[in-house]
Residue, then its C-alpha position, 0 to 999 in steps of 0.5 A: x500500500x505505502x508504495x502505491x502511494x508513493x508511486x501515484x503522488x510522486x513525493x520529492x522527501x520520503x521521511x522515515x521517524x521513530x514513531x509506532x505507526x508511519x506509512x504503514x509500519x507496524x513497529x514495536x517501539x520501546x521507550x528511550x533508556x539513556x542513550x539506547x532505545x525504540x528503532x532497533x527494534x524495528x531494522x529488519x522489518x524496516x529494511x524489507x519495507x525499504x527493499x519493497x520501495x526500491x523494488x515498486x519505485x519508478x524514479x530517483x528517491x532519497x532516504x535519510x536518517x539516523x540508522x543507528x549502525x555504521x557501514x565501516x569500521x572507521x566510523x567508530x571511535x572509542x568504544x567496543x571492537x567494531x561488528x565486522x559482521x553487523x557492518x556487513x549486514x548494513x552494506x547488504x541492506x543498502x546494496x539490496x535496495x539499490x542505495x548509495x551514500x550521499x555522503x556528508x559535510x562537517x564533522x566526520x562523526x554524527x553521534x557523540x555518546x557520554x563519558x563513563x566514569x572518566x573514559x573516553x567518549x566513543x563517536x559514531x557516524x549513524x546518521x546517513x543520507x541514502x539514494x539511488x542512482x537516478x536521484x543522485x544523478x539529479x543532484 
C-alpha cells in the first residue's frame, strides 16, 4: 500500500521517524533508556519495507536518517571492537535496495555518546543520507 502511494503522488522527501505507526509500519517501539532505545527494534522489518520501495519505485528517491549502525569500521571511535559482521549486514541492506551514500559535510562523526566514569567518549557516524542512482544523478 505505502508504495502505491508513493508511486501515484510522486513525493520529492520520503521521511522515515521513530514513531509506532508511519506509512504503514507496524513497529514495536520501546521507550528511550539513556542513550539506547525504540528503532532497533524495528531494522529488519524496516529494511524489507525499504527493499519493497526500491523494488515498486519508478524514479530517483532519497532516504535519510539516523540508522543507528555504521557501514565501516572507521566510523567508530572509542568504544567496543567494531561488528565486522553487523557492518556487513548494513552494506547488504543498502546494496539490496539499490542505495548509495550521499555522503556528508562537517564533522566526520554524527553521534557523540557520554563519558563513563572518566573514559573516553566513543563517536559514531549513524546518521546517513541514502539514494539511488537516478536521484543522485539529479543532484
Amino acid at each position: 500500500m505505502y508504495y502505491h502511494t508513493m508511486y501515484n503522488n510522486k513525493p520529492e522527501v520520503i521521511v522515515i521517524m521513530e514513531t509506532s505507526k508511519l506509512l504503514g509500519f507496524d513497529m514495536c517501539y520501546s521507550d528511550c533508556r539513556g542513550f539506547t532505545g525504540g528503532i532497533l527494534i524495528a531494522w529488519k522489518e524496516l529494511w524489507q519495507k525499504l527493499l519493497n520501495i526500491s523494488r515498486n519505485i519508478h524514479g530517483s528517491w532519497p532516504v535519510a536518517g539516523d540508522f543507528n549502525d555504521t557501514v565501516f569500521p572507521d566510523e567508530k571511535k572509542g568504544g567496543a571492537v567494531v561488528s565486522i559482521r553487523k557492518c556487513n549486514i548494513f552494506l547488504n541492506n543498502i546494496n539490496a535496495c539499490k542505495l548509495m551514500d550521499v555522503g556528508s559535510v562537517g564533522a566526520r562523526f554524527t553521534w557523540m555518546g557520554p563519558l563513563y566514569q572518566g573514559q573516553s567518549r566513543i563517536f559514531e557516524r549513524l546518521d546517513r543520507a541514502l539514494c539511488n542512482d537516478e536521484w543522485r544523478l539529479q543532484a
